[in-house]
N, C-alpha and C positions, 0 to 999 in steps of 0.2 A: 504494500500500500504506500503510495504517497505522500507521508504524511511527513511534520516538521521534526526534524530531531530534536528530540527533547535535552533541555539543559538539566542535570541533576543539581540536584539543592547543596549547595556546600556552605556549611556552616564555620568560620572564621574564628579561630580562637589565637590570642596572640601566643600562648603557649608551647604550640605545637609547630612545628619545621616547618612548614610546608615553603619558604622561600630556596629559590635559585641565587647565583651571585648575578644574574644579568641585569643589567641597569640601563635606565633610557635617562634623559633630560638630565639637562647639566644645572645642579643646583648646587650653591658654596654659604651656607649661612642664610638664608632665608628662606621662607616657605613660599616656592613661588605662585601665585594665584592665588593664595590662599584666602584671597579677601572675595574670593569668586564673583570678581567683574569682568573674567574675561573670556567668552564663549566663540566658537568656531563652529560656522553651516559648514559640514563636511557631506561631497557627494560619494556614497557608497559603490553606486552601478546604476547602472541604467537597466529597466526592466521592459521587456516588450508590452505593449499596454494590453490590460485584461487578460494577460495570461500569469498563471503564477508559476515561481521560478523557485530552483534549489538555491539562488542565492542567497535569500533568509536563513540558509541554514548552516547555525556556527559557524556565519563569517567565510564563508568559502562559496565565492564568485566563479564556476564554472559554467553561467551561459550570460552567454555578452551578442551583443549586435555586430552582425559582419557585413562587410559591404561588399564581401565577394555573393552577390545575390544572383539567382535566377533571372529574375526580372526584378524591375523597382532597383531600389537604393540599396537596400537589407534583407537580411537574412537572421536565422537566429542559430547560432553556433553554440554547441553544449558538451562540454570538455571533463571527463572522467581525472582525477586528482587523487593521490597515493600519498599522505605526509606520515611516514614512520605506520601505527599502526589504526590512522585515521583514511578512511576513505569514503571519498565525496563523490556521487556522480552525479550530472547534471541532467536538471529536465525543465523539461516546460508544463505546465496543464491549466486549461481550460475548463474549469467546473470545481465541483469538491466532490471528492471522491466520500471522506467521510460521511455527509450527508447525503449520498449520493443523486443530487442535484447537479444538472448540467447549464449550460448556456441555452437562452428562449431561441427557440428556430422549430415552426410550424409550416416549411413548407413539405412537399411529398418529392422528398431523395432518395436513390437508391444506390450511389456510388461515394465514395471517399477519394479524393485524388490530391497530389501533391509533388514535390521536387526534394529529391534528397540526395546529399554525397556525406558517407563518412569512409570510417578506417577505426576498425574493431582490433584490438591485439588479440595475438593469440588467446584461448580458454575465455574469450567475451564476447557480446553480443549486446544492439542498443536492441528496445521495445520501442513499440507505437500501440495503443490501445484508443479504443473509442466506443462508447456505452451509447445508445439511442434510448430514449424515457418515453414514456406514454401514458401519462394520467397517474407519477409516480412511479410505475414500474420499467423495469428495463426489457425492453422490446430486443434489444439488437446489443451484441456486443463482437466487434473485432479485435481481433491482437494481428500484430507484427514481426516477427524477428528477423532482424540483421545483423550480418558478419558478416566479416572479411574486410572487402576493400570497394569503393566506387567513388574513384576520385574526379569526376565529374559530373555532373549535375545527370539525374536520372529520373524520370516520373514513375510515381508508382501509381496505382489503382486499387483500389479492396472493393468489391463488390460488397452488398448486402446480402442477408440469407434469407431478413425477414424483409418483405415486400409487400407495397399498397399501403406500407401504416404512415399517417398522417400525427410527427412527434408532436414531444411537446419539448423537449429540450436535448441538447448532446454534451457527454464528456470526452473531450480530446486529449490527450497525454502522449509524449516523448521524451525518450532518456537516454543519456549516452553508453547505459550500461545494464547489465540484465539485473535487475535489482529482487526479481521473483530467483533467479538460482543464486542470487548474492556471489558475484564473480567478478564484481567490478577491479580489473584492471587501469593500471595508473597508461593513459594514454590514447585511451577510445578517445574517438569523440564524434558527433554526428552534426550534420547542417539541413536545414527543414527551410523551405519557403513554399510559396504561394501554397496553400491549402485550400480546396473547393469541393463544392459538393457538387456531382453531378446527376440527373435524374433521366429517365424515360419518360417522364410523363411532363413534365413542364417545361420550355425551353429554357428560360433564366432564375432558376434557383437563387436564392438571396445567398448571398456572399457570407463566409463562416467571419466574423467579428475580426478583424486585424489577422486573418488568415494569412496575409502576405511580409506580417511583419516590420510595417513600415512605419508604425508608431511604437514610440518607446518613452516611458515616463523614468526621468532621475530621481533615484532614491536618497532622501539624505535626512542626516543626524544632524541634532546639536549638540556639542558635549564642552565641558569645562576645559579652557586650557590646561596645561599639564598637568592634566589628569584621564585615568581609564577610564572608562565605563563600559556595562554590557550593551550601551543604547546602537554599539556594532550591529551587535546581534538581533535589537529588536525592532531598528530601523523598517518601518513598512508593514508591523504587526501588529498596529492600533493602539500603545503606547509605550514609553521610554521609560526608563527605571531612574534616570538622575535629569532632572529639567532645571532651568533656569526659573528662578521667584522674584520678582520685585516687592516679596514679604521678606524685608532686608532689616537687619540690625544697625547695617552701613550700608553706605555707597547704597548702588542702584539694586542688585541681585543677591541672592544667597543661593545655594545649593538644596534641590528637594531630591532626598532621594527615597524612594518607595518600591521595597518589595513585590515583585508581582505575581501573580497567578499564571500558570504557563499548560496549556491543556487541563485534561480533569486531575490528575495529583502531584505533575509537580510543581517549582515556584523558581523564577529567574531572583537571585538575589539583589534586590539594592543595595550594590557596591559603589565607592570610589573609591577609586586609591592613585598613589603618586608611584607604584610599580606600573606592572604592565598585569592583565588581566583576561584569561581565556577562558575553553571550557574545563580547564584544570583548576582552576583557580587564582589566587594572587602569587608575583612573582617578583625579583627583580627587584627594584628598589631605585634612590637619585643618589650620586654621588655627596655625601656631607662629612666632612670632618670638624666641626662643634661639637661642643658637650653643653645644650642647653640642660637646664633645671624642670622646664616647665613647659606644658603644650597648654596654649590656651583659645578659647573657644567661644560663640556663642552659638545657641543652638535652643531648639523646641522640638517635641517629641510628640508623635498622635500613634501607639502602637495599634493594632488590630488583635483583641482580645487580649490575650497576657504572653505580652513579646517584651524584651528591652534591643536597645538599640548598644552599639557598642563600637566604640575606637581605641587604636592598638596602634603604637609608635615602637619602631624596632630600630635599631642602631647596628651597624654591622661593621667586624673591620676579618678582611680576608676571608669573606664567606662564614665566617662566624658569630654567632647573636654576642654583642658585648653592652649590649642595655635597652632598656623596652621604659613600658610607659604602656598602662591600659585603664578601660574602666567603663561601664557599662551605664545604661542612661535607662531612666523611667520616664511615662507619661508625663507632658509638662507641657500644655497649651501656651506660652509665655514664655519671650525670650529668655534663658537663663545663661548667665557668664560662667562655665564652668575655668577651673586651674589645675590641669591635671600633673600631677609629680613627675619627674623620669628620673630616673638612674643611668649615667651614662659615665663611668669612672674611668673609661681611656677615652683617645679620640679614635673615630669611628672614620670608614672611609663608603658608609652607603647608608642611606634613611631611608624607610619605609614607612608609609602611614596608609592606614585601611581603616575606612571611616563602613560599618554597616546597618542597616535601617531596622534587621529584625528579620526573625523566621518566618513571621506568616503573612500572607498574600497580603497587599493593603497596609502594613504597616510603613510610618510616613517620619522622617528622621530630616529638619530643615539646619542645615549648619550654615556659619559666615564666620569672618574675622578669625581664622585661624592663623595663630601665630605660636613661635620658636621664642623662647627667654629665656633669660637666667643664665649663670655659668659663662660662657665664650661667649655667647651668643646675646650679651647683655650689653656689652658696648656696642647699641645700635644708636638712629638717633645722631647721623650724621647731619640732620635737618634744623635738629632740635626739637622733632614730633611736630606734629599737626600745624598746632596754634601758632608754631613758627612760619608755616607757608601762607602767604598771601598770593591770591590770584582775582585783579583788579581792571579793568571795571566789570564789573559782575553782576547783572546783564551786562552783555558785549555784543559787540556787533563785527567791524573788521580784525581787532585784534585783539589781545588780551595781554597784561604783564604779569608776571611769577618773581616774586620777590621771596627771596630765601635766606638763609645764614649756616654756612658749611662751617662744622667746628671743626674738621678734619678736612685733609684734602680729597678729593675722590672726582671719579667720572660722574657726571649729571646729565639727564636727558629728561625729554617731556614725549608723554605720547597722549594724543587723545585717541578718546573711545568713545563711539557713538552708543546710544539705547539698546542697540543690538551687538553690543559685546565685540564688535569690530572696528581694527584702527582706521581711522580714516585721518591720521598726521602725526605731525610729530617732528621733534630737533635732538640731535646730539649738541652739547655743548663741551665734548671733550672734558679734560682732564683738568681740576678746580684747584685750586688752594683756597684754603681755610680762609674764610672773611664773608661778608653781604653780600649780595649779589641780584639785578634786577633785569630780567629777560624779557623779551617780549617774543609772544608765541603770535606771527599768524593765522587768521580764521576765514579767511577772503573762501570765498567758495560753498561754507557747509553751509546745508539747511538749517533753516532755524530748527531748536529744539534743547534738549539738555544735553553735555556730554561730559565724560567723567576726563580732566585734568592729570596723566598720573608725571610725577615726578617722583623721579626714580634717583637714588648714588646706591655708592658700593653695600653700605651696610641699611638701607631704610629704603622704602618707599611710601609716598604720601599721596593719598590721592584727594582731587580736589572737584566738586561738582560744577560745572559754570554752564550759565545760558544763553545762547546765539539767539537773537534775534534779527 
């Protein structure tokens, strides 16, 4: 059957190994985003429109749009993939096989036709299946199998068995690999275009819905800069596990992240974390070598019946845990500032943080304003905090000025961010010495509206709200 591969439920406990030593994002002393104002539209694939594709499934994109097509622009190309002891093959389908409900199409057909070339490896073979409905039951069912090799375009034809019935709907399906003997080899793959139904009895049969594949809609996420989420995974499956809130403590946004229900018994976890994150679980970690004191936080909790929510700070040096930081959160409608303790008695050369929402479906975990203190990580405050940055006239219109006070010398730069979490400018000012200092940022060009000011040096970042008019 067709169906989504299920994610198992993995439950996160900082106790337990479960990390690798691989690390992504380069982080030195700061938690970066941690104020989570900084979001990324990310296109995942392109999917051919109305048809559903193996792409939703854990992240493995084997059918893409090909412009080697029969006729028209496209084609839909579907590529069998072998990673270690994971294997994906690709398909396309037209209906829900579950339900077993097809696409609406009432006229009187009797043929199936279409253009195919693939290239089966040895010991494999793709499918093509197609079910006919009629008043809920299945009238009519074709299968396909293909091997070997046709490396140029070829038509094929199925006839029907059953004849003169007048549907009410069809399921169409194609795969690049025999997924009923479970033999999918790493390297099949098959190409399908123009699909038509043809009849005896009517001359111009209505045309099967994007049968020719020449519409294709972009799949895409939003997801927190430097940070994982599964919103990979659930990109085009009716909702995301970590969204952006403008139910903010600071700045514009804070992080929601919410456990989901995934089929009838399992649940995609609501994760974030600053590793890397698959259907293994969390991994990996950012380079840091500080010994902060203290993770701090704010944050509000909605579990779903009796859940806690729970974050786990891990410190590493040569693949080895040499200090952590955990602690587990209850129901709590209402921002609260939590200060959570770490122990990190060497200096570490990787940080991990794994922020999770809770075991059961629904449960909803809103964080901001995460930050690193205490220990090394206490002489921040290159700015002098906050109340030391001035950004004037505010309302603005062409420009704007940034008035600071560097106690330390350090690189300084300005980036704006518009509502939707994307820069749209910004200046390096190079390398500072210690003293006052008054910039003027350009704004010629952006829409009116609000956008978040951030000034950035080596040890702080401050960010600032101002309004274009």
């Amino acid at each position: 059957m067709l169906t989504n591969i299920r994610i198992m439920k993995k439950i996160l406990l900082f106790t337990i190994a479960l990390i690798s030593t691989q690390v992504s994002f380069a982080q030195f002393g700061e938690l970066e985003n941690g104020d989570m104002e900084l979001w990324t539209n990310e296109t995942l694939f392109e999917n051919p429109d109305l048809w559903e594709s193996g792409n939703y499934n854990a992240g493995f994109v084997g059918t893409t749009k090909s412009m080697d097509a029969q006729s028209g622009d496209y084609s839909v190309l579907m590529e069998t993939s072998v990673d270690g002891e994971d294997t994906s093959m690709a398909y396309v389908i037209q209906g829900d096989v579950d339900s077993q409900e097809g696409f609406a199409y009432t006229d009187l057909v009797d043929t199936l036709k279409g253009w195919y070339k693939y290239d089966f490896q040895p010991g494999d073979s793709g499918n093509m299946f197609m079910f006919m409905y009629k008043s809920g039951v299945m009238v009519e069912q074709l299968t396909k199998k293909m091997g070997g090799t046709q490396n140029t375009w070829a038509e094929f034809s199925c006839p029907f068995n059953a004849l003169g019935v007048i549907p009410d709907s069809f399921l169409i399906a194609f795969a690049s690999s025999d997924f009923l003997a479970d033999t999918a080899v790493d390297g099949s793959w098959l190409m399908v275009d123009n699909l038509t139904f043809a009849s005896s009895y009517i001359s111009s049969p209505a045309e099967i819905p994007n049968g020719d594949f020449e519409n294709w809609v972009a799949v895409e996420t939003e997801s927190p800069d430097d940070w994982w989420t599964y919103n990979y995974l659930l990109a085009g499956q009716g909702g995301l596990s970590v969204v952006k809130t403008t139910d903010s403590k600071a700045g514009m946004y804070a992080a929601e992240i919410t456990t989901l229900g995934w089929g009838e018994n399992d649940t995609v976890p609501g994760i974030m974390t600053n590793g890397t994150l698959d259907n293994g679980g969390v991994a990996g970690g950012v380079p840091y070598t500080h010994q902060p004191t203290n993770f701090n936080l704010s944050c509000k909790y909605f579990p779903s019946g009796i859940d806690t929510a729970f974050i786990a700070v891990q410190f590493y040096k040569d693949g080895a845990i040499i200090g952590y930081g955990g602690q587990y959160f209850l129901a709590d409608g209402a921002y609260t500032d939590f200060n959570m303790m770490l122990s990190v008695p060497v200096e570490p050369d990787t940080m991990l943080l794994t922020i999770w929402a809770g075991e059961n479906p629904g449960s909803q975990f809103i964080v901001d304003e995460m930050t690193l203190t205490g220990g090394l990580v206490g002489i921040q405050n290159v700015f002098g905090g906050s109340s030391k940055v001035v950004a004037y006239p505010n309302p603005t219109s062409g420009q704007t000025n940034v008035s600071f006070n560097l106690t330390d010398a350090s690189d300084v730069s300005v980036t704006l961010i518009n509502v939707e979490g994307k820069q749209v400018g910004g200046e390096s000012f190079g390398h500072l010495s210690a003293g006052d200092y008054t910039k003027t940022i350009q704004l010629d060009g952006l829409p009116s509206g609000v956008y978040l000011l951030q000034l950035k040096g080596d040890r702080e970042t401050i960010v600032k709200k101002i309004s274009v008019q």
